[in-house]
N, C-alpha and C positions, 0 to 999 in steps of 0.2 A: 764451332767452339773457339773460344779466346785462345791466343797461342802462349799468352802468358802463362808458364809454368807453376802447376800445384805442387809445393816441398815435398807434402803429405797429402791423403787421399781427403775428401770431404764428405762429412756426414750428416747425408739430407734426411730431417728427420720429419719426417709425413702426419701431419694431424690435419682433423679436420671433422665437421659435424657427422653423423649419422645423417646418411642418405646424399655424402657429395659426394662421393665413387672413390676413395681411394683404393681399395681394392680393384679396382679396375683398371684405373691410371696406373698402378703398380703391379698388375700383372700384365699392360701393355706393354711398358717400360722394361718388364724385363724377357718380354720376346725382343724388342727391337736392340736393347744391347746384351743380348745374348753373347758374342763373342768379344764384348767390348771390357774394358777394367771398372769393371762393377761387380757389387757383393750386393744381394736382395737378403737384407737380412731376415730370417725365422725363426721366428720370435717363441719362446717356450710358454704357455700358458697349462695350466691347472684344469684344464677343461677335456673332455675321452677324446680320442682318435677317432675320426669320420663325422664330429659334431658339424652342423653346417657352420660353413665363415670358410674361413680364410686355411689356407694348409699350414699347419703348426705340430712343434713337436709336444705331444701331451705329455702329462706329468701328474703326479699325485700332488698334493698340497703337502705333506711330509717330506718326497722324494724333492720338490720345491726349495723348502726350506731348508736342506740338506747340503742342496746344490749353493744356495745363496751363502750360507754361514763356509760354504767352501772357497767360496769369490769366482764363483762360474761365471758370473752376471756380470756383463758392465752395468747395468742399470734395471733395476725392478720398479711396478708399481701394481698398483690395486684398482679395478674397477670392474664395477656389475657381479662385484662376488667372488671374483677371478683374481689368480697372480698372476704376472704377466713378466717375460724378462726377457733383455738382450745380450747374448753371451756374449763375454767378457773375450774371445778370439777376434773380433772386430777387431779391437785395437791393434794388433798385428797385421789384417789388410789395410787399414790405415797406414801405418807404418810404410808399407811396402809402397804406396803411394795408389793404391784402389779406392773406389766411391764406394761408403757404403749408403744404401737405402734401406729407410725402417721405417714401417710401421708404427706409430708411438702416440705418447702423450702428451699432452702439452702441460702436464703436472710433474715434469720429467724434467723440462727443458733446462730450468734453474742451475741444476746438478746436471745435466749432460753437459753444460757448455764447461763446468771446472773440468773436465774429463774427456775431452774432446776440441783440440784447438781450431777443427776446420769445421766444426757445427752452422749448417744452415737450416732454420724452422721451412719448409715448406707448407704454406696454409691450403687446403684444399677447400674452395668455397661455391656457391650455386646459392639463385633467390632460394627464398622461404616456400613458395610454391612448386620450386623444382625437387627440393629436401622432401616438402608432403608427399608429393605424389611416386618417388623413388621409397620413400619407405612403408607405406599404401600398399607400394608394388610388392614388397615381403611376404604381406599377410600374417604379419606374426603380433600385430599392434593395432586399436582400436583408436577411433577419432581422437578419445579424450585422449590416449597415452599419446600418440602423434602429438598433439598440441601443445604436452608437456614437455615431451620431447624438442621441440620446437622452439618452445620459450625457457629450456636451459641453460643458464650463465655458463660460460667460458672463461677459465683462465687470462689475464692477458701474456701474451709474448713481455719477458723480463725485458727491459732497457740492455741495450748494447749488446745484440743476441742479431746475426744478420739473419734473414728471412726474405722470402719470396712466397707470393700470393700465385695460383691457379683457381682461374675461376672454371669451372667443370659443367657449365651451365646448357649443353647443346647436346650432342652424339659425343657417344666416347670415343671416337676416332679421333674427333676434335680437339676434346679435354686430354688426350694420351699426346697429341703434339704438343700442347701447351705443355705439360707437364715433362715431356722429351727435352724442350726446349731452355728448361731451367736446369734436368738435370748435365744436358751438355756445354752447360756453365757454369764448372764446382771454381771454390775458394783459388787466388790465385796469392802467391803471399809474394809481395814485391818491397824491395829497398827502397824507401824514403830518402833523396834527394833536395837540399835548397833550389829549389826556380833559381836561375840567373837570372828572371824577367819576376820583377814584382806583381802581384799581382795584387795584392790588398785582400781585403775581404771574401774576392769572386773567387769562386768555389770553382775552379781550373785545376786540373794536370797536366801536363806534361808529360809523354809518350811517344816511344818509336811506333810510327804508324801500323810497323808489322807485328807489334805488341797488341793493339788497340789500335781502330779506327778512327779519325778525328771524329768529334762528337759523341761517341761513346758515352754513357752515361756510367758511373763504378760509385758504387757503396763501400768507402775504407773504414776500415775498423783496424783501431791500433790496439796495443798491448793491453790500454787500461780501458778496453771496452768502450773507448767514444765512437761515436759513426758519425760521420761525414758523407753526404752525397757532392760529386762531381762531376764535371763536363770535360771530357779529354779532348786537348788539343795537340797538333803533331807535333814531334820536335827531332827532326832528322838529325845523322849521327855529325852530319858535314855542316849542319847547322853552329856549334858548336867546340871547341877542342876539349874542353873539361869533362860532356858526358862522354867520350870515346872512351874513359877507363871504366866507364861503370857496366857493371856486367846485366845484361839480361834475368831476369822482367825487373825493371825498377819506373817508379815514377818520379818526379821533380813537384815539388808542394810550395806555395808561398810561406813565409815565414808566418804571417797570421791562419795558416790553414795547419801548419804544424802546433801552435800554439791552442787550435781547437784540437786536434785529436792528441795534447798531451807527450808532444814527442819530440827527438831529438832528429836530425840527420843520420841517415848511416843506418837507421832502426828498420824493422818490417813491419808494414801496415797487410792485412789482408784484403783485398780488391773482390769483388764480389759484381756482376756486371746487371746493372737495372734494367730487367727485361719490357719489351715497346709497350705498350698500354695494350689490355686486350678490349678497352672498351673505348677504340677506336671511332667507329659504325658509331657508337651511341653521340658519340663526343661532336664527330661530325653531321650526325643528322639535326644537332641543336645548333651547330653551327647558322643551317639550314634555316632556322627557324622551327622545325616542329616540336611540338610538346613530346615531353618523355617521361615515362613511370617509374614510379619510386626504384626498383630492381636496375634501372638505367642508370640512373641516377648514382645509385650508390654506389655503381659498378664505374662509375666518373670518378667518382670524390675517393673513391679507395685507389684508383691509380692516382689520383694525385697527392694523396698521402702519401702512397709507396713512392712519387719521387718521378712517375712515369710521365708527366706533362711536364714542358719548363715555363718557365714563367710568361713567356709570350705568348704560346697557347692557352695558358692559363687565361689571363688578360682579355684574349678575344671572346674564349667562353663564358667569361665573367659577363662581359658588356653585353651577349647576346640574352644569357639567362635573366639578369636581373632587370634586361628590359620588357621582355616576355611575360614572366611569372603569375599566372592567374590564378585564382582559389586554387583550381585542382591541381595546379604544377604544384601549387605551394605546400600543398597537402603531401604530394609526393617528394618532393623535396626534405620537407619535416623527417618523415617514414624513412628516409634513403639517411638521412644524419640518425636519425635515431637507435637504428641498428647496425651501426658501426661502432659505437660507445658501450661500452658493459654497466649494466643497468643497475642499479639498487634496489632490493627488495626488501620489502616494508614488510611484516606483519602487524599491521592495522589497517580497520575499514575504512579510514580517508586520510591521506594526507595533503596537507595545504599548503600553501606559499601565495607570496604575494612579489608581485614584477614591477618595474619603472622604467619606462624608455628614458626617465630623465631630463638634465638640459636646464631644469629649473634649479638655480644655487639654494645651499641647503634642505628644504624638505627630507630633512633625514629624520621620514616615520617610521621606516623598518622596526630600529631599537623599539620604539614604543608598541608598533602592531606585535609586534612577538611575542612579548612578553603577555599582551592583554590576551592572546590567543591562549597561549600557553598557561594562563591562569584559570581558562576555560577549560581544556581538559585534552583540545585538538592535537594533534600531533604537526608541529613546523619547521622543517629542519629547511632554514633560509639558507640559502647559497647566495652571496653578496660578491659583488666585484671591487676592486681596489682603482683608485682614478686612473683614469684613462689620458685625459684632454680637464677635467672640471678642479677644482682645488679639495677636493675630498668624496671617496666610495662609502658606503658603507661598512664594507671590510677596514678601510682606513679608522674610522674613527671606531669601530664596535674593536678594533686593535688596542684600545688604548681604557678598556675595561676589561679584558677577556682575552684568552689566545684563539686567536682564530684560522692558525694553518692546522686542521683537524682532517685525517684523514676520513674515508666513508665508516670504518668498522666504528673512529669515534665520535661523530655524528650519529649513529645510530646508537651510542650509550649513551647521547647527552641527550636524544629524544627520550630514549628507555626512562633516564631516570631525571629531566626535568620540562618534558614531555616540547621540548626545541629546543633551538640554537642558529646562531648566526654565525656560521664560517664561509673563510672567502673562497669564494670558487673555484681557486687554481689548482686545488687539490679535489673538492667535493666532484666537481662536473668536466674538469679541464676537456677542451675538445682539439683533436688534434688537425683536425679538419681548419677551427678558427686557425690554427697555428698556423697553415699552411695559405688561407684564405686573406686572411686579413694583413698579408704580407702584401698583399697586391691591391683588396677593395682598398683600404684607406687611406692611403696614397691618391688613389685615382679616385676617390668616393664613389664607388661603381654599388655600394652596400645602399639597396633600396628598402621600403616598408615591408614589403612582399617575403626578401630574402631576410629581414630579421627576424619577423614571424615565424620562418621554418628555423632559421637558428634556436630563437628563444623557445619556442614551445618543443623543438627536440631535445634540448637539456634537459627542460620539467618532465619530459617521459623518462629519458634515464635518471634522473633523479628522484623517479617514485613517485611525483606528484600527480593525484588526483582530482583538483579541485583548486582554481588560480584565479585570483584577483590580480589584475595588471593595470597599471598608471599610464595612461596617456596623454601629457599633457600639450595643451597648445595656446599659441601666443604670437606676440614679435619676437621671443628670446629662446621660446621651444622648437623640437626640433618638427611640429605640426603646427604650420602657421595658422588654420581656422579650425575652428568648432566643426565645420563639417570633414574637412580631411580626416580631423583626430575620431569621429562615429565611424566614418568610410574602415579607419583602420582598427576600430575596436570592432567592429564587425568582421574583418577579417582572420583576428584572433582567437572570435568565438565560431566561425563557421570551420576553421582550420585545428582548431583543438578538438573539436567534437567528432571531429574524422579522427582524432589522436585518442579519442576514446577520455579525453581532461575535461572538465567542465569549466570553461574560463568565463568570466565576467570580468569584461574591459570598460574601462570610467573614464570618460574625454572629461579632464581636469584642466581648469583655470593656471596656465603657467606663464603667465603676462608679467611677473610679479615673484621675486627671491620668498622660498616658505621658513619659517624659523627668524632671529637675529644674529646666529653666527654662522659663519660661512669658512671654514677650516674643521682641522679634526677635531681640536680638544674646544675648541666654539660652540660643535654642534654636539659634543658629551654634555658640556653645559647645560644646553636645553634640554635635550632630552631627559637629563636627573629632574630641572626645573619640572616638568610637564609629568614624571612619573611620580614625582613627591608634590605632587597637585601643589606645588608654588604659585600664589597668585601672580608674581612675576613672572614665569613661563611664556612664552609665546604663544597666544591664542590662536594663531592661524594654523600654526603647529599642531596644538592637541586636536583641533576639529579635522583635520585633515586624517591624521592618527585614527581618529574614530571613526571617521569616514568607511576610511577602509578596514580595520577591524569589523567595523559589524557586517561587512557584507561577507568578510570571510566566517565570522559565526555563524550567519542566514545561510551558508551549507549547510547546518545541521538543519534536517527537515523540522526538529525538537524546537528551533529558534525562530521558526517563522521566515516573516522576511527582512531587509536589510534595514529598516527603522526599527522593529523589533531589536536587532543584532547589534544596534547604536545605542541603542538604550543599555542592555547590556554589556555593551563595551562599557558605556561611561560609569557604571554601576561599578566595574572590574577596577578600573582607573581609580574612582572618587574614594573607593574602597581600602587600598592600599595594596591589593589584590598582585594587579598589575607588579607592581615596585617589587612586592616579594616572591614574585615570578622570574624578574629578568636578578634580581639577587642569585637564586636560587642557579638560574642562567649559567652568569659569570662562576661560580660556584662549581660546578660540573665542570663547564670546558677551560679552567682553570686559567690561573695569573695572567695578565698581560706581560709580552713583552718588556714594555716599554710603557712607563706612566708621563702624562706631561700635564702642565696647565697651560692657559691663555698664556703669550708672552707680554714680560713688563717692559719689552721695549719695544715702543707702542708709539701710534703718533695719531692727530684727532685732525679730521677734515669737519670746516665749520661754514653755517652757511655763511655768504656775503652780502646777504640782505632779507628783510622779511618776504614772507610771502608763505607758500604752501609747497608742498614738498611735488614734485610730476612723478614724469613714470622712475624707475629705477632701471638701468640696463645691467641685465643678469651676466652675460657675456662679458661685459666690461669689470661688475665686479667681481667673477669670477677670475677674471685674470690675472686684477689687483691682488686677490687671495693666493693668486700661483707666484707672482712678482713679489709678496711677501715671504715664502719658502714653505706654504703649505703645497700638497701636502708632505712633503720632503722632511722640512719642520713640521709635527703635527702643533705645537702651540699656535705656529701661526694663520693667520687667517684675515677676515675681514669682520665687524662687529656692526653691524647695522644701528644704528640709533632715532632710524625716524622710519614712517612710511610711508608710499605715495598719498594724497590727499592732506596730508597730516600741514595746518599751519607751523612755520617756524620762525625766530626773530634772528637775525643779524647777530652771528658770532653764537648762536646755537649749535652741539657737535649734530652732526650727520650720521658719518659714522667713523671709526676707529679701526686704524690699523696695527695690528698685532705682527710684530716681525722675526724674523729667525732669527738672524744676524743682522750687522751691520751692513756687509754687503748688500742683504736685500733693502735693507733701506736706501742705499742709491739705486737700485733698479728702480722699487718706490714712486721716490722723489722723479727717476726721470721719465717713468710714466704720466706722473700728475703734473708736471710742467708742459705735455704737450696734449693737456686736455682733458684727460682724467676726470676729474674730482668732478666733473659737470654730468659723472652717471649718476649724480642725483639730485637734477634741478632742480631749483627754486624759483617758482615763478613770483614776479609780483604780483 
């Protein structure tokens, strides 16, 4: 146990699926600290004495509510029919500085943490085939209830609530240490100290070694609920003259790490200590090279969520898996992200989306496939990203018609009633996994084809999607430099979604070449109004692209045939005005934008300097010009294309037009195009 002192007792509060053992872990737990300072709380439930389960004190549903309108209860709730409550005397073993352990809910947790300041969630978890076959073991449940059982949504754990995971997956000998092991590590509450030693950003404390071990890993959580994870380093008492007055358990924080948990000097953070990975064995056997199954898998990526690998180990496992990853890893890999996320459930028989690995400037057809789908009748509720690296996402620019930070309850009212919607993903699908992941691939570009497939396709399963068209484009400028890598990897997407139970159909696209003329956010509003109000002006590469993919997401309906069929029909939807009063209807639902803009009028024209015909166009380059302009930062600004490859042009003909934020970005601009620039879109004679 940490020798840092608990003020007050800490109260683990035990949830976890049907069939991961709590009951067992918790009545192991409480032979072995039988004479230890711990309180096994019994829980009063509405249910006769001797039912099977758990030993509890029974209650009538009247004698219940008696009790509660009396404030017996620290905390009640309801499930399977049942009242349920934990009496309101805990908080006096608290007090006195005892652990309590309870049985509970994780619909509870919200309201326990105002009412309980040493609250730890303890998650009790086991694969999906271990949950089956322990509640099989019951006999009280048939395949089909099992399954449903199985495939149950979970509350999430509220933000700023510490927790610890047990995974219960082997002999309950096993899962009772695990579980011994968290609980002889309650809440430690320590005073916050400035570091004498800066440390910046890195996420160090400072500790007497007989407090904390150097290395130590601690989860602080201050007053206003932020959390912080940490790496303890020593800091002996003769080190020092200034900590010698400070008293026992305190830690020392840099000034930027007090500034994340919202705190002053002098205050208390609670320290909560990151227990080793228990997916150890699996971590290492990849190390090794062998392949490992989704249940491994996830039993990885959940410790390193919780905080249990650092970033070095991370690193190594990263380089070994993404070099590795074949169909079947990838499949399990998919499985292993999938079921870590809480899913959306749809009530409708298909829902659709359409994906873009990207890379190509412009081709912002989303807006248009959307609306042409959703004029059909399918159900689309598009999750869009915001730019990453490119001068505008789809989220960016669909920003600047429409609000697009929509939570999942309103995404499913703006499917309900305008049958889709384009919001950005940080709220629809956020994965905490990327959070944790792409702090290290991107940096080191260790993010392969293999490992986006299981990314991309585990989002569309918790995001309800049944049926996906995905964009793969390739080129000199994409991110699949031939025709054949780009099949290699749309075949990957569909051998790997049909294990996902999705129907995908991936399209190796022509991305040699920018899609659309404007290349910013309010550029690419532009066209896509041109192209939905059937403008003869419109970009043609744009609307055929558009309908491209539209009709193949139609040709899901068995009703539509197949994807020339579903093109026809797309353009029918489009030419119609169909479409137009579709994505109206859209914007309509998931209501005002933000922030309105147009093209900016301070603007400057690149022109050719001689006749001749236009070459290739470098996407990369003019994407950068578009970033060097202030998109998308500036949504007006961007880049405006005015020719394109093949195309004859004369001497002192514009090319294209830069659209700017400010004037600053006009000298970034200018000092891009003086060292060569303007030649991303040669003229040959």
């Amino acid at each position: 146990m940490s020798q840092a002192r608990a003020a007050t007792g800490t109260f683990f509060l035990v949830v976890g699926p049907s069939g991961a053992g709590k009951d067992t872990l918790i009545d192991g737990a409480r032979r072995a600290l039988a004479s230890a300072s711990y309180v096994f709380a019994r829980r009063v439930i509405t249910r006769p004495a001797g039912a099977p389960g758990e030993d509890h004190e029974a209650e009538t549903p009247e004698g219940f509510a008696a009790r509660e309108a009396a404030g017996e209860f620290l905390i009640t709730w309801q499930a399977h029919g049942l009242h349920y409550g934990l009496p309101a005397e805990l908080l006096s073993a608290l007090a006195c500085g005892r652990h309590v352990v309870a049985n509970g809910s994780r619909a509870t947790v919200d309201e326990l943490g105002k009412r309980v300041p040493g609250l730890v969630v303890v998650e009790i978890s086991a694969p999906p085939e271990v949950l089956a076959q322990r509640i099989a073991g019951r006999g009280r449940e048939d395949h089909a209830q099992i399954l449903a059982r199985l495939q149950r949504q979970v509350d999430p754990i509220p933000p700023g609530i510490l927790r610890q995971r047990v995974s219960n997956d082997s002999d309950a000998a096993a899962g009772i240490e695990r579980f011994l092991s968290v609980l002889r590590d309650p809440v430690a509450v320590c005073v916050a100290h400035e570091a004498p030693a800066d440390t910046g950003e890195e996420a160090v404390a400072f500790a007497p070694s007989a407090q904390w071990p150097a290395g130590t890993r601690l989860r602080l959580r201050s007053a206003s609920g932020r959390l912080v994870d940490v790496r303890v380093h020593g800091w002996e008492a003769q080190a020092s003259t200034q900590d010698r007055t400070w008293q026992e358990p305190w830690l020392a924080l840099s000034p930027a790490l007090m500034r994340k948990l919202d705190m002053q000097p002098g205050a208390t953070v609670q320290a909560l200590r990151i227990q080793p990975a228990g997916s150890r064995h699996f971590f290492t056997r990849k190390l090794r090279g062998d392949a490992l199954k989704s249940h491994e898998y996830q039993a990885i990526l959940q410790d390193a969520v919780d905080g249990r690998y650092n970033d070095t180990e991370l690193t190594a496992w990263l380089v070994e898996t993404t070099r590795s990853l074949d169909a079947t890893e990838t499949l399990a890999l998919a499985e292993a992200r999938s079921r870590i996320a809480r899913r959306i459930v749809w009530d409708e028989p298909m829902v659709v989306d359409k994906h873009s690995l990207g890379g190509v400037p412009g081709s912002r057809i989303t807006p248009i496939v959307v609306p042409i789908v959703a004029a059909y009748g399918l159900a689309m509720p598009k999750a869009s990203s915001g730019a990453i690296t490119s001068a505008a996402g789809t989220a960016d620019t669909m920003a600047l018609l429409a609000e697009v930070e929509l939570s999942p309850e309103a995404v499913q009212r703006c499917v309900k009633q305008a049958r889709a919607c384009i919001a950005w993903n940080g709220r629809l699908n956020h994965s905490v996994i990327d959070d944790v992941m792409n702090r290290i691939t991107r940096p080191y570009g260790l993010e392969t084809a293999a490992w986006s497939v299981a990314s991309i396709l585990s989002k569309k399963v918790t995001a309800g999607v049944t049926h996906l068209v995905i964009d793969v484009p390739y080129g000199p400028y994409a991110k699949q430099d031939s025709l054949q890598q780009a099949q290699a990897l749309c075949a990957l997407f569909e051998q790997v979604g049909a294990g996902l139970g999705i129907q995908v159909r991936a399209l190796a696209t022509d991305g040699s070449r920018p899609i659309g003329r404007g290349i910013g956010p309010a550029l690419e509003v532009r066209d896509i109004r041109q192209v939905l109000a059937c403008d003869p002006d419109a970009p043609q590469d744009l609307r055929e692209k558009a309908l491209l993919f539209a009709g193949h997401i139609l040709a899901f309906d068995p009703g539509v045939g197949d994807a020339e069929a579903g093109r026809r029909l797309a353009t029918e939807l489009l030419d119609s005005g169909a479409a137009r009063r579709a994505m109206e209807r859209i914007i309509e639902v998931q209501g005002p934008p933000r922030r309105l803009a147009q093209p900016s009028a301070l603007s400057m024209t690149v022109e050719a300097q001689q006749d001749g015909v236009v070459g290739e166009i470098d996407g990369w380059a003019i994407a950068g010009l578009a970033r060097d302009a202030g998109a998308p930062e500036f949504p007006e600004a961007g880049v405006d294309l005015l020719c394109r490859p093949g195309q004859p042009v004369r001497a002192g003909q514009a090319l294209y037009r830069l659209h700017l934020g400010s004037a600053r970005h006009k000298e970034l601009v200018s000092a891009r195009m003086r060292a060569g620039a303007s030649l991303t879109v040669p003229v040959i004679a």
